[in-house]
N, CA and C of each residue as an Amber inpcrd file, in Angstrom:
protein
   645
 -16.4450000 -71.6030000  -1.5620000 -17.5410000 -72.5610000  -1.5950000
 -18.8620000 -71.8150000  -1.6760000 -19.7290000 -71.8040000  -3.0040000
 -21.2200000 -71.0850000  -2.9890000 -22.0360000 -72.2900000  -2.1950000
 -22.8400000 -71.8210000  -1.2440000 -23.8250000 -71.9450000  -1.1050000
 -25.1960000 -70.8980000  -0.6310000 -26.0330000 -71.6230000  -0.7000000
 -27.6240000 -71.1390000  -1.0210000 -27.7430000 -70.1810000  -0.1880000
 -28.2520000 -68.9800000   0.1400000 -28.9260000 -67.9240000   0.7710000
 -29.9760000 -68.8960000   1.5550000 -30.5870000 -68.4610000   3.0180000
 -31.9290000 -68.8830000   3.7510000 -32.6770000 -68.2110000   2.7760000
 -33.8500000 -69.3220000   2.3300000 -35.0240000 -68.4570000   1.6460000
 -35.8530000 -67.6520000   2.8620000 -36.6270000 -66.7730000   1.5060000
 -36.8820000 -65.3570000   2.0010000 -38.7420000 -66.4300000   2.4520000
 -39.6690000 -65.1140000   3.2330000 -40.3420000 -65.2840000   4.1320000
 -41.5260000 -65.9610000   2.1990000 -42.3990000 -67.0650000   2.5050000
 -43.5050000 -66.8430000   0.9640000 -43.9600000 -65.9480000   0.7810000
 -44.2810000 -65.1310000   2.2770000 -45.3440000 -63.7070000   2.0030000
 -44.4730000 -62.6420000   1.4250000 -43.6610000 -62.7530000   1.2920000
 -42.9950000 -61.4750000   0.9170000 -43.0240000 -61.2000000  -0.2090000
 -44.1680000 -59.8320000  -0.7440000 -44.1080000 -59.4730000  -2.4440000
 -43.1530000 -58.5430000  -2.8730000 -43.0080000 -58.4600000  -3.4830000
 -41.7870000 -57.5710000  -4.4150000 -42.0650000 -55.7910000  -4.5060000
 -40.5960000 -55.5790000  -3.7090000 -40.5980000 -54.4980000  -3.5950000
 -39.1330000 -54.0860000  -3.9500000 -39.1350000 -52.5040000  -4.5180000
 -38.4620000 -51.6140000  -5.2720000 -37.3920000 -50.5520000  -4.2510000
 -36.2550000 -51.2870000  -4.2670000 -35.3490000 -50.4650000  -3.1960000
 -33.6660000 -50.1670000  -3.8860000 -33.3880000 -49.0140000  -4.0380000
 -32.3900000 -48.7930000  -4.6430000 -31.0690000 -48.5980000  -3.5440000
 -30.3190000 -49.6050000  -3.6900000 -29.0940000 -49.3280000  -2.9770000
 -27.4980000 -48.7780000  -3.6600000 -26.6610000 -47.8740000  -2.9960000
 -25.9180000 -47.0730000  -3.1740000 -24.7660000 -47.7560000  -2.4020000
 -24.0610000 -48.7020000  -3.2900000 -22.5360000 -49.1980000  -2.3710000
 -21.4200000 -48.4540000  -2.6470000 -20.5730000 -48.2460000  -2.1400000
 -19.4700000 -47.4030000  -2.6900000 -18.3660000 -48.3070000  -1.7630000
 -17.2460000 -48.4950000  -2.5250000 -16.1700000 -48.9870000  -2.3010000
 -15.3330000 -48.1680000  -1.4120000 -13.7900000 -48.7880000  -1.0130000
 -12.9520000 -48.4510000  -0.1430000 -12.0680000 -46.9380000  -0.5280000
 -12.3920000 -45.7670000   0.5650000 -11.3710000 -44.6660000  -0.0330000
  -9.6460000 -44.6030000   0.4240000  -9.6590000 -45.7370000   1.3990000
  -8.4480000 -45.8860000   1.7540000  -7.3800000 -44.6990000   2.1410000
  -8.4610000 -43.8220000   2.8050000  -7.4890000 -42.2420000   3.7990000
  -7.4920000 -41.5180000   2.8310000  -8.2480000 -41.1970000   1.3550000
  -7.6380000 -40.2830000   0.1230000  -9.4650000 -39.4830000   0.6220000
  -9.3600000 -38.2770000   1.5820000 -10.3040000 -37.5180000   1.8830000
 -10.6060000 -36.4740000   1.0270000  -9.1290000 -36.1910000   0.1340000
  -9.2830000 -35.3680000  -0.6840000  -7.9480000 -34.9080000  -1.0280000
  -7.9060000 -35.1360000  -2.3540000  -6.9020000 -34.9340000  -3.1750000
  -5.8510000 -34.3080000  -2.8830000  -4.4720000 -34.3010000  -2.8430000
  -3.5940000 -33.1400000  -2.6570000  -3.3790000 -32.1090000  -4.1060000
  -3.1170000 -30.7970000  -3.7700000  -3.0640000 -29.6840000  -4.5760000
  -3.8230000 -29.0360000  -4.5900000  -3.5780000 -28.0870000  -5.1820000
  -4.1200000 -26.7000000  -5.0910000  -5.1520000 -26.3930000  -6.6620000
  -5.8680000 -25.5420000  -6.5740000  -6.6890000 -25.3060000  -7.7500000
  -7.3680000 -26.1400000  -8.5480000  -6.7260000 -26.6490000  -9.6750000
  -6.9440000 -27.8430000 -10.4380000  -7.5220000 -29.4690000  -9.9320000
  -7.9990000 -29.9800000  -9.6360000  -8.1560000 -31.3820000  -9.1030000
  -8.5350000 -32.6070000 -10.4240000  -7.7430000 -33.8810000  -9.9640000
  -7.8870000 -34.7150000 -10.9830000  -9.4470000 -34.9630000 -11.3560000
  -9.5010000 -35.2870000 -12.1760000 -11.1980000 -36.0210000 -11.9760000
 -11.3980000 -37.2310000 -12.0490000 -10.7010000 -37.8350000 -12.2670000
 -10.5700000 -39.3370000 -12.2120000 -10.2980000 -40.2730000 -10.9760000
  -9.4970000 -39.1360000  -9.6920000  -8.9810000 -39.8030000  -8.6280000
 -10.1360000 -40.0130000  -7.4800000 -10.2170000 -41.6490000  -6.7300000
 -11.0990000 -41.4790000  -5.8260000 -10.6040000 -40.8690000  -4.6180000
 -11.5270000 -40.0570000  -3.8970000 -11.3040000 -38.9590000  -2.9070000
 -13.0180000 -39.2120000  -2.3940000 -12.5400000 -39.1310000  -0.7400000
 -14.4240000 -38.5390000  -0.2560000 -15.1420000 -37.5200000  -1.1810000
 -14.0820000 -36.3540000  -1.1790000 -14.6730000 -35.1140000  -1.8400000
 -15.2050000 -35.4580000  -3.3790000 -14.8440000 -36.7410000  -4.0200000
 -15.2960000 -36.9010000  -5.4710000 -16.5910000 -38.0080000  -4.8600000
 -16.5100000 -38.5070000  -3.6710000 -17.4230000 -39.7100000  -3.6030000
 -18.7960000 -38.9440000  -3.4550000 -18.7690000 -37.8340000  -2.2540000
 -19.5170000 -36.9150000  -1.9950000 -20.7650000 -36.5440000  -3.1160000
 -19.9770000 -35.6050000  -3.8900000 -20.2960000 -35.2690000  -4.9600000
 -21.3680000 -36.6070000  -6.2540000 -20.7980000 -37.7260000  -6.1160000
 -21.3030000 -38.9330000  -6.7840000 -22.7820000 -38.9950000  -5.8880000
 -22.8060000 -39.1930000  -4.6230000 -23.6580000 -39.4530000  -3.8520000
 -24.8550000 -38.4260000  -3.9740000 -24.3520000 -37.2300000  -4.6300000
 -25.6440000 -36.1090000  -3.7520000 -26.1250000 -36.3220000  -5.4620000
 -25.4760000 -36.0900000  -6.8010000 -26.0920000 -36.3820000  -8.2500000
 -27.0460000 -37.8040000  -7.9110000 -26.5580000 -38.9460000  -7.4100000
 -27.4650000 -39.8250000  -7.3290000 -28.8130000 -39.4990000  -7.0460000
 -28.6700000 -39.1480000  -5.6960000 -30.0220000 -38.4780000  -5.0060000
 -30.4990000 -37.7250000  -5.5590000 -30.4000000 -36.6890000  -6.4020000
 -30.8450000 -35.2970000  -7.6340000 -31.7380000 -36.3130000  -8.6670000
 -30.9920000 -37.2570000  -8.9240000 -31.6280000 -38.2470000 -10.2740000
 -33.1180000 -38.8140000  -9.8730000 -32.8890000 -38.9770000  -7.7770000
 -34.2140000 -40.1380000  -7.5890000 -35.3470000 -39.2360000  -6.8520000
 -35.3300000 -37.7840000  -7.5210000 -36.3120000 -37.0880000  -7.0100000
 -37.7250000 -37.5080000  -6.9900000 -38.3280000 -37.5140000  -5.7940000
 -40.0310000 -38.3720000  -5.7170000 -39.7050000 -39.4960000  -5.5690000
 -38.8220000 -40.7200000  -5.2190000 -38.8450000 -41.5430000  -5.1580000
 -38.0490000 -42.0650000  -3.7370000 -37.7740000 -42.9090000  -3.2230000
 -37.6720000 -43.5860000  -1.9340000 -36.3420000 -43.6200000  -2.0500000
 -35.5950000 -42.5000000  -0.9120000 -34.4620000 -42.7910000  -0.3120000
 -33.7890000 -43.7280000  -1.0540000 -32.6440000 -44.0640000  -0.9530000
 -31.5340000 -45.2310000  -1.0260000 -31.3210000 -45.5450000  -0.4040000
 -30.4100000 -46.8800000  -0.2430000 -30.1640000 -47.4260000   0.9850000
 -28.4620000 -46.9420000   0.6390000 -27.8340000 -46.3980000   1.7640000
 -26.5470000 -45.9960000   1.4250000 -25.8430000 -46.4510000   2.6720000
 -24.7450000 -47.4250000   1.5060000 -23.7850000 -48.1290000   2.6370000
 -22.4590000 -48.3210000   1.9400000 -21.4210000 -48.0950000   2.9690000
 -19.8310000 -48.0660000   2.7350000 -18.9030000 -49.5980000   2.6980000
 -17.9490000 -49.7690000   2.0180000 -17.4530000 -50.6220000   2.5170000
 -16.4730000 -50.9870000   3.2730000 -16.2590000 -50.0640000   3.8360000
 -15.0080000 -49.3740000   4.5090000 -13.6300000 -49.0280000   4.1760000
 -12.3130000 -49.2610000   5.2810000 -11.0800000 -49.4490000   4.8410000
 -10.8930000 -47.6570000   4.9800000 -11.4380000 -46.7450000   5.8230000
 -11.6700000 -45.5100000   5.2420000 -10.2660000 -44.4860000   6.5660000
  -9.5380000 -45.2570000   7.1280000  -9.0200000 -44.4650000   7.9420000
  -7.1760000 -44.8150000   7.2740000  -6.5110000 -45.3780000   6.6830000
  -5.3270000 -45.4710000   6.1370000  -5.8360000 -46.4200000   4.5030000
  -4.1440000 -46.6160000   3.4400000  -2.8780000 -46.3240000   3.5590000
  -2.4500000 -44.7350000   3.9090000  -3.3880000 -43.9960000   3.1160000
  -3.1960000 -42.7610000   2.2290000  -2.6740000 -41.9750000   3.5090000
  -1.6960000 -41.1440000   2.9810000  -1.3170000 -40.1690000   4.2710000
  -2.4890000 -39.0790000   4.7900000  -3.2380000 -38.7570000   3.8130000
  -4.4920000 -37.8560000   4.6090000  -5.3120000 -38.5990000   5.9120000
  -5.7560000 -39.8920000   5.4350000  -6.0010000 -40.6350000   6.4550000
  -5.6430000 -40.6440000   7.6880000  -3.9020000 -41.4230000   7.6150000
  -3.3280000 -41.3330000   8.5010000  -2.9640000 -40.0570000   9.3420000
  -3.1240000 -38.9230000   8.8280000  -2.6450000 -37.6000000   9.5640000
  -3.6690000 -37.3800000  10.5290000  -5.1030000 -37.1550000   9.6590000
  -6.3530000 -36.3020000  10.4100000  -7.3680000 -37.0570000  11.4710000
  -6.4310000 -38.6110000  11.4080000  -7.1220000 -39.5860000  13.1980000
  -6.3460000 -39.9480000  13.5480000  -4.6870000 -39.8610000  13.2520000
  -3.9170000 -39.7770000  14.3560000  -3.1610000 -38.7250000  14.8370000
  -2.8930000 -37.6140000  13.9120000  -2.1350000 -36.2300000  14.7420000
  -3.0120000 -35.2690000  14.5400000  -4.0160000 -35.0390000  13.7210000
  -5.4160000 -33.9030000  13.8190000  -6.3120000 -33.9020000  14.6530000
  -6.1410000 -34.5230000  15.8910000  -7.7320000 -33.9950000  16.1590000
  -8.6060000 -33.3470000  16.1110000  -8.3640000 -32.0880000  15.6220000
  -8.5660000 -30.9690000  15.7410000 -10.0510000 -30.8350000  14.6490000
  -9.0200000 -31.8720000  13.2120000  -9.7980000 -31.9940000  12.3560000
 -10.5370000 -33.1280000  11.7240000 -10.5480000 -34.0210000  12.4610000
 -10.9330000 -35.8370000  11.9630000 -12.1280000 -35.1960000  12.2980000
 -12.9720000 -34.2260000  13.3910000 -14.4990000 -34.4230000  13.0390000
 -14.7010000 -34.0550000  12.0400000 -14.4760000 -33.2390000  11.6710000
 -15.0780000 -33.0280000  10.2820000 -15.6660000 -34.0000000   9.2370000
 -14.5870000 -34.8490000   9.2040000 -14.8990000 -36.1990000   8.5570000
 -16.0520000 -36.7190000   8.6410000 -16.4340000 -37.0940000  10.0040000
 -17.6890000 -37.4900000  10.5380000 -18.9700000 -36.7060000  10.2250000
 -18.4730000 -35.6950000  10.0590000 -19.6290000 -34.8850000   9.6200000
 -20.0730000 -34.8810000   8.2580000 -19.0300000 -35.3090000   7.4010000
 -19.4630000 -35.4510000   6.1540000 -20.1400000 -36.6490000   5.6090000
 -19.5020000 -37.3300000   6.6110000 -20.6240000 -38.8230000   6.3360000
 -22.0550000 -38.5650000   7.2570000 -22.3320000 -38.0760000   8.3120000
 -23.4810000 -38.1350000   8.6100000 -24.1720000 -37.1650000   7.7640000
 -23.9060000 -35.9230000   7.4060000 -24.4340000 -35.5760000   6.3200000
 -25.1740000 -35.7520000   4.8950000 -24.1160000 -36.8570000   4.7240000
 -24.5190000 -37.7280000   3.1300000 -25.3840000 -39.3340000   3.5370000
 -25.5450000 -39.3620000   4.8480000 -26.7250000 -40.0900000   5.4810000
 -26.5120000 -41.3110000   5.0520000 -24.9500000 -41.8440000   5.4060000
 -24.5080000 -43.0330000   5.3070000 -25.8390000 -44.2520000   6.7660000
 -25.8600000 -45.5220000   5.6280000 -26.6860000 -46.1120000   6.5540000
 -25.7760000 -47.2430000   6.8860000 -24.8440000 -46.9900000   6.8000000
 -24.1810000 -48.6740000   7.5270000 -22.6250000 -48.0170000   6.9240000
 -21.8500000 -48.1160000   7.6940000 -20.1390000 -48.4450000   7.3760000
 -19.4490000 -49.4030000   7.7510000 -18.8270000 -50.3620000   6.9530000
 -18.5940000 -51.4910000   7.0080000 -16.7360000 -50.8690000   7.9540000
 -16.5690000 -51.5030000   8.9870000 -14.8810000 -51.5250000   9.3910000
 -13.9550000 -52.5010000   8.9700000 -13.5040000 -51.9990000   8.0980000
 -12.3730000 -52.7120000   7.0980000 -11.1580000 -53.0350000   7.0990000
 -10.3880000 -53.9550000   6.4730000  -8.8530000 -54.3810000   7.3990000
  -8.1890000 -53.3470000   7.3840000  -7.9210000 -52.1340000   6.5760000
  -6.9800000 -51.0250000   6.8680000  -7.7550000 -50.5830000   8.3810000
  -8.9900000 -50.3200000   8.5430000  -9.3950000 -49.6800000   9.9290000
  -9.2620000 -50.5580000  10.9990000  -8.6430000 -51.8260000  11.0420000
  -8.5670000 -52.3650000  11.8310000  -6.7290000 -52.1010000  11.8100000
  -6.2210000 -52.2080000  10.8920000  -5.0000000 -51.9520000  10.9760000
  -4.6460000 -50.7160000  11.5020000  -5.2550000 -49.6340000  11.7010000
  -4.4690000 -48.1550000  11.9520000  -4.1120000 -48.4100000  13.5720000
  -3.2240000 -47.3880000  14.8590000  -3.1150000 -47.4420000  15.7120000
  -4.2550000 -47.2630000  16.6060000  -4.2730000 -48.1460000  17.5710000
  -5.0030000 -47.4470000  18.3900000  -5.9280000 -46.6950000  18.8200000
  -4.5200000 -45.4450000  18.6900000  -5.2880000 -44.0770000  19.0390000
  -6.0420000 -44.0640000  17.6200000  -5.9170000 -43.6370000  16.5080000
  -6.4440000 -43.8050000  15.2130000  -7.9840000 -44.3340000  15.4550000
  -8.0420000 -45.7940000  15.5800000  -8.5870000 -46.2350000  15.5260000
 -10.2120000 -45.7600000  16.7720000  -9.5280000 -45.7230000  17.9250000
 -10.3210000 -45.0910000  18.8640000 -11.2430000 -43.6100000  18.8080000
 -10.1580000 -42.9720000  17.6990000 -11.1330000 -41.4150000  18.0200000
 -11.4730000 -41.4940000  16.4590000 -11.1500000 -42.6910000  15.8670000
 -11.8220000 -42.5550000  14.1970000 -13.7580000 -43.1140000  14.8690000
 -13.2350000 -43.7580000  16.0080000 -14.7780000 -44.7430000  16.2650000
 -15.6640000 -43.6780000  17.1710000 -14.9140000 -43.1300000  17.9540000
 -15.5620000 -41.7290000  18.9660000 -16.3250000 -40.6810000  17.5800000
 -15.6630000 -40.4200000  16.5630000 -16.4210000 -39.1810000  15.8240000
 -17.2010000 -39.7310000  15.1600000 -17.5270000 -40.9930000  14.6290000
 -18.2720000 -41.7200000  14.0770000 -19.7760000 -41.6100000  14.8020000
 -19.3380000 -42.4780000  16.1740000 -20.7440000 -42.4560000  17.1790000
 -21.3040000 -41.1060000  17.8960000 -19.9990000 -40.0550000  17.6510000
 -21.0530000 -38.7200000  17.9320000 -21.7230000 -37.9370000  16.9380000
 -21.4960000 -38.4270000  15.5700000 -22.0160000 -37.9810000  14.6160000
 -23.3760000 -38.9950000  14.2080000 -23.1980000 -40.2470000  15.0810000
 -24.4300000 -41.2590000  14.5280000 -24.3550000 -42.0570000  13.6560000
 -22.9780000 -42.0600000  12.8360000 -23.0200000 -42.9810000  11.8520000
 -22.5250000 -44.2460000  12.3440000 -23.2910000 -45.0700000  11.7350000
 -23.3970000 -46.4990000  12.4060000 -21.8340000 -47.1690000  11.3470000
 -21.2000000 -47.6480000  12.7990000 -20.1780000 -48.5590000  12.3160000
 -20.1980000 -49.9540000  12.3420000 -19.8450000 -51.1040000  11.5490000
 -20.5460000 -52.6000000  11.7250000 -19.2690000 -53.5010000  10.7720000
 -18.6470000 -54.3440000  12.1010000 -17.9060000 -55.2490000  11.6860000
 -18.2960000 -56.8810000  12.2090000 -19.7350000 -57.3550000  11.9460000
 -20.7820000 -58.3110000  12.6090000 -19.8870000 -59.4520000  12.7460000
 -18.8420000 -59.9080000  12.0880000 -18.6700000 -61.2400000  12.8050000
 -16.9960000 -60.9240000  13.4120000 -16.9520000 -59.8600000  13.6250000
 -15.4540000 -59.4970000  14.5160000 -15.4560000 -59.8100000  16.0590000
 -14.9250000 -60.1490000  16.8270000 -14.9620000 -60.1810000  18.2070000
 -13.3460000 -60.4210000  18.6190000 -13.1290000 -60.2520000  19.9400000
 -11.3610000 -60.0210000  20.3180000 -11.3430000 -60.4430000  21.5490000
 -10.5890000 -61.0760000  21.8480000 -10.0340000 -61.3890000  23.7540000
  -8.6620000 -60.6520000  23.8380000  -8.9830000 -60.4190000  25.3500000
  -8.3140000 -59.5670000  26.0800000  -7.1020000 -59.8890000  25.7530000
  -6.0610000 -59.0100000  25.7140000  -4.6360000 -59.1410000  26.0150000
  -4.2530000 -59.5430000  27.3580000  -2.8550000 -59.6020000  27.8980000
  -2.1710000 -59.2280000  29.3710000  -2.7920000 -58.5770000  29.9400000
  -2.7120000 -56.7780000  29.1700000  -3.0920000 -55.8410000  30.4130000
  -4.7740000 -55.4270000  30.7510000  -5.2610000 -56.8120000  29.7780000
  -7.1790000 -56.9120000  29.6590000  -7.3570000 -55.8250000  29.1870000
  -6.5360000 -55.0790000  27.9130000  -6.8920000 -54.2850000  26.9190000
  -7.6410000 -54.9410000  25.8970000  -9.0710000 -54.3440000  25.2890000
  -9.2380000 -55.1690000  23.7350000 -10.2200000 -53.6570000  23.4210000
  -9.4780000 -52.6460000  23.2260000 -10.1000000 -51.7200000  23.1580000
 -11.3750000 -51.7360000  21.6630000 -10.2180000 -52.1000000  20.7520000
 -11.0210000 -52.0670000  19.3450000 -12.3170000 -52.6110000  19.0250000
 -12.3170000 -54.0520000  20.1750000 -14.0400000 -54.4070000  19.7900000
 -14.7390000 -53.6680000  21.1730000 -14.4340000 -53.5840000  22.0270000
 -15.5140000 -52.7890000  23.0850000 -15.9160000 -51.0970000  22.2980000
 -15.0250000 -50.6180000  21.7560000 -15.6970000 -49.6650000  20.9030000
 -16.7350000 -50.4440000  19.6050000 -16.2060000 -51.2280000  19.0160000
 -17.0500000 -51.7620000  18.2790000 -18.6670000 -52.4060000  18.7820000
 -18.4670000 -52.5370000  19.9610000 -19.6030000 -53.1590000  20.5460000
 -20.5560000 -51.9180000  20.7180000 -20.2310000 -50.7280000  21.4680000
 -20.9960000 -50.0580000  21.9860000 -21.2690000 -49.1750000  20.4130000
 -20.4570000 -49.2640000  19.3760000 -21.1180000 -48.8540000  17.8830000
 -22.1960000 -49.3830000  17.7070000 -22.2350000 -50.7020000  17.7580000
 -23.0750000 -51.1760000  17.4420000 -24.5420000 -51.7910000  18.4780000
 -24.4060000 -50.5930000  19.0340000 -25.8230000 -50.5910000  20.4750000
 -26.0680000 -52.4670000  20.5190000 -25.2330000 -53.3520000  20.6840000
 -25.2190000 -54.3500000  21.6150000 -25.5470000 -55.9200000  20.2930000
 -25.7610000 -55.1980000  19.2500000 -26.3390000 -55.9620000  18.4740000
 -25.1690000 -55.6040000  16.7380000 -25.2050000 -57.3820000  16.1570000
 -23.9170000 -56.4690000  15.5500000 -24.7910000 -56.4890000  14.5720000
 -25.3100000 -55.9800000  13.8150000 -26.5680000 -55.4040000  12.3780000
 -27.2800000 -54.3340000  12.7360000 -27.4880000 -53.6170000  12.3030000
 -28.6240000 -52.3660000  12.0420000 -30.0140000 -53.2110000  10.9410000
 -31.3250000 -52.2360000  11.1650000 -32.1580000 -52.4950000  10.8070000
 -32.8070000 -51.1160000  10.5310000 -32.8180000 -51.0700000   9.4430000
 -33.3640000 -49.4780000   9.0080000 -34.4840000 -49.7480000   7.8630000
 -35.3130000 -48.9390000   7.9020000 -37.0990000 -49.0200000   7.1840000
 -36.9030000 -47.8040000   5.9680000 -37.4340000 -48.6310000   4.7950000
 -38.2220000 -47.5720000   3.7390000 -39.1650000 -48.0600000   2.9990000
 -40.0950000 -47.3630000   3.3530000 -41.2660000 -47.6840000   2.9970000
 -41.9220000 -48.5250000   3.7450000 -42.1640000 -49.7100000   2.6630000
 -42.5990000 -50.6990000   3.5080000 -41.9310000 -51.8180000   3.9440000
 -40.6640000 -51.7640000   3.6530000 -39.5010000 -52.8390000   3.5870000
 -38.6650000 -52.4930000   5.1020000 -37.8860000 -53.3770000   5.6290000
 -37.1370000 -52.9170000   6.2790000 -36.2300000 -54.1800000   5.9620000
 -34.9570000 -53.4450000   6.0230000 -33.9950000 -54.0780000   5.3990000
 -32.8110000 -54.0960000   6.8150000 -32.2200000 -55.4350000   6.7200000
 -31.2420000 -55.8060000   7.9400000 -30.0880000 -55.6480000   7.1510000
 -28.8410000 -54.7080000   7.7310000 -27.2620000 -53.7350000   7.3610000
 -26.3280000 -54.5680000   8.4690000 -25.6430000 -56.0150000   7.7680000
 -24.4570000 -56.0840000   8.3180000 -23.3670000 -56.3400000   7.1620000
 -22.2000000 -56.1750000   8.2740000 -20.8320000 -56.4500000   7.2900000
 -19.8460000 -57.6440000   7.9160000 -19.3920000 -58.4190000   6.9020000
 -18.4170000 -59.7390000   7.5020000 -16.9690000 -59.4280000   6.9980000
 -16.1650000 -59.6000000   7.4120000 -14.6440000 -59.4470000   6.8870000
 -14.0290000 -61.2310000   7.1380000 -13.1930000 -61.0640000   6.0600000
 -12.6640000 -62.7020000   5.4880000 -11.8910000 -63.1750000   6.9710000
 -12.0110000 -64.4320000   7.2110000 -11.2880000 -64.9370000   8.2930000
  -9.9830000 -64.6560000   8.5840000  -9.0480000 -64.5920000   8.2770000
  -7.9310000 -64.6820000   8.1650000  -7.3440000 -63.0380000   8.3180000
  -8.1550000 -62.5310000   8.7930000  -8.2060000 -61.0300000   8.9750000
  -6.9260000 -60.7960000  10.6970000  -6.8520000 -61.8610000  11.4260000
  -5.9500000 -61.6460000  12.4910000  -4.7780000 -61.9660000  11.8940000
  -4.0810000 -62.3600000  10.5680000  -3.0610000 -62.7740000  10.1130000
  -2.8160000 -61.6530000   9.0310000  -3.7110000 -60.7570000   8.6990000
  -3.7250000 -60.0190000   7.7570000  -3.0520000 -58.2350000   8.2280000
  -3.5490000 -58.0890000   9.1870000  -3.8230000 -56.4810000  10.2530000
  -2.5570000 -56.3930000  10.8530000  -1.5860000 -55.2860000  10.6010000
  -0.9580000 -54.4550000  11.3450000  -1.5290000 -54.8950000  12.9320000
  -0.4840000 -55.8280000  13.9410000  -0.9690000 -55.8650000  15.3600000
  -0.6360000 -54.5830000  16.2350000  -1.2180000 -53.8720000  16.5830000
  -1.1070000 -52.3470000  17.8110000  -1.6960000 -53.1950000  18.8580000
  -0.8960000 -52.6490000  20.1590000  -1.5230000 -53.1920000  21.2740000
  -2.3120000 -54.7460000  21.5670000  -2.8270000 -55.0810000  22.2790000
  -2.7270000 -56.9300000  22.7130000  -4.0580000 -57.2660000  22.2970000
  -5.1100000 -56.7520000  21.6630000  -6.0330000 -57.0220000  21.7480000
  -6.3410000 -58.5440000  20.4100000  -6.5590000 -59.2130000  21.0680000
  -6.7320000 -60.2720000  19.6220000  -7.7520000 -60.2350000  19.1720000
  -7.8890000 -59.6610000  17.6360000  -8.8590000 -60.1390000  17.1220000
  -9.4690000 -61.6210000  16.1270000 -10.8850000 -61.7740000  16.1620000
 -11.3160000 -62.9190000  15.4560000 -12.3740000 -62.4460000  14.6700000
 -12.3210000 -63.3130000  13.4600000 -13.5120000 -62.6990000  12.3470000
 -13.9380000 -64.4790000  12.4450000 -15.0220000 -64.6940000  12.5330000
 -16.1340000 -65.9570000  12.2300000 -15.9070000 -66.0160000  10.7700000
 -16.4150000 -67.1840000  10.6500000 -16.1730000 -67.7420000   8.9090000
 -17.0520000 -67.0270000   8.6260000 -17.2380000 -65.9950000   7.8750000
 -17.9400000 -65.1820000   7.2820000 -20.0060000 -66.0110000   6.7840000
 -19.3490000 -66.6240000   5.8650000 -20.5960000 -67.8990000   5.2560000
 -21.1190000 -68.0990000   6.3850000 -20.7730000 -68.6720000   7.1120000
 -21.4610000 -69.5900000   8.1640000 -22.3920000 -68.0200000   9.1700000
 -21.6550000 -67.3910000   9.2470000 -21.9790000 -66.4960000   9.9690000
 -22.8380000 -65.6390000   9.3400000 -23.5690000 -65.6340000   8.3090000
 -24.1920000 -64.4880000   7.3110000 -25.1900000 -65.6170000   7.4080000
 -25.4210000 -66.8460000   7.0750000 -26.2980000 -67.5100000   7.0990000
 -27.0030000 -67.4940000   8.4850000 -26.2310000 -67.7130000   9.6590000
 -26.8660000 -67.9010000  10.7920000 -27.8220000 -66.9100000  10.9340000
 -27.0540000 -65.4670000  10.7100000 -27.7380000 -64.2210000  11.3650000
 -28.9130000 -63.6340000   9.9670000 -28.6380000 -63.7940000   8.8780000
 -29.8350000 -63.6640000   8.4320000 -31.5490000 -64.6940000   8.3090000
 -30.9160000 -65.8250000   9.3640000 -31.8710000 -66.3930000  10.1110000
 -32.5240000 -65.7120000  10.9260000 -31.5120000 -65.0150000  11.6640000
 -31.9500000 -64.6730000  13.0980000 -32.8030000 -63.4180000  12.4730000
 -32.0140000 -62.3270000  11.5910000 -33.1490000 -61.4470000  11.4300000
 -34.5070000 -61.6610000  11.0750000 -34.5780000 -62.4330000   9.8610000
 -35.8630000 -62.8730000   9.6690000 -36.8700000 -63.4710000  10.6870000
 -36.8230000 -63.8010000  11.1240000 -37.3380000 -64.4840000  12.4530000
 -37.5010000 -63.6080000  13.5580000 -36.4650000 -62.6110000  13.9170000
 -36.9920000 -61.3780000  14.8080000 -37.5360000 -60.3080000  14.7340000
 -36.6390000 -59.6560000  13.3850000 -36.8330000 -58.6340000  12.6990000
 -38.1220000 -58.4990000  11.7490000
């Protein structure tokens, strides 16, 4: 069902902001094999590379706004290895996104699907590296053992508020992400925690009320 966007503020004149979306890598961090690499296959290590030529192109000109859409911790077995049996090496990961100065990562049904543990120290290297994680209309009730680990990490990602608000120039632009309802019927269940996604629509409308009006 389309409906209308909240109109924007009258005062607001037109301004020039280039945003950088990049789709789901689905655990493919980087290619398997040795020497040779495809060039066609998506991998962080090819997304990387896309991201920093962008930035080379917009020399003298205003940042991008750079945001993920998630899905970034499974199917792919690299995924799955380096946040659930690597610890050793999943920061790294984190480091490559705070590096490439991701401004918003959307948590996506594979990242809601991985275990647990997965899921827990994929969200720990995230917030010690600073990169902001945002699944705005997700929320979960407790299980039995008043486990709901996945959104209390999600909560404290998102310092109490589920959107980010980040400035360039003279604009400041409000960074959330909605995932389709039907997302508790969709996800691999680990542990008791139930999750709920808000009707997305309804919920994008409300809160880009609310930003405008606070923000």
């Amino acid at each position: 069902r389309a409906t209308a966007a909240p109109k924007a503020p009258a005062t607001m004149g037109k301004r020039h902001l280039d945003v950088l979306f990049t789709g789901d890598i689905y655990g493919r961090y980087a290619w398997p094999g040795c020497r040779k690499r495809p060039k066609d296959k998506p991998s962080l290590a090819r997304l990387a590379n896309a991201i920093r030529a962008q930035r080379q192109n917009r020399v003298g000109a205003a940042a991008p706004l750079l945001v993920h859409a998630g899905s970034l911790l499974r199917p792919d077995i690299m995924g799955n290895f380096l946040f659930r049996d690597a610890p050793k090496l999943a920061p790294q990961v984190g480091k490559v996104f705070a590096q490439l100065g991701f401004d918003g990562l959307a948590v996506g049904l594979f990242d809601f699907g991985a275990t647990p543990v997965a899921f827990q120290r994929f969200r720990q290297v995230m917030a010690k590296e600073g990169v902001p994680l945002l699944a705005s209309n997700v929320s979960c009730t407790k299980g039995k053992s008043g486990a709901a680990t996945r959104c209390e990490g999600l909560r404290h990602a998102q310092s109490r508020e589920p959107y980010r608000v980040v400035t360039r120039g003279q604009l400041k632009v409000g960074i959330f992400s909605v995932l389709r309802g039907d997302l508790q019927r969709r996800i691999l269940r680990h542990g008791d925690g139930e999750l709920r996604a808000a009707d997305p629509v309804a919920f994008s409308r409300t809160l880009i009320r609310k930003l405008r009006s606070k923000e």
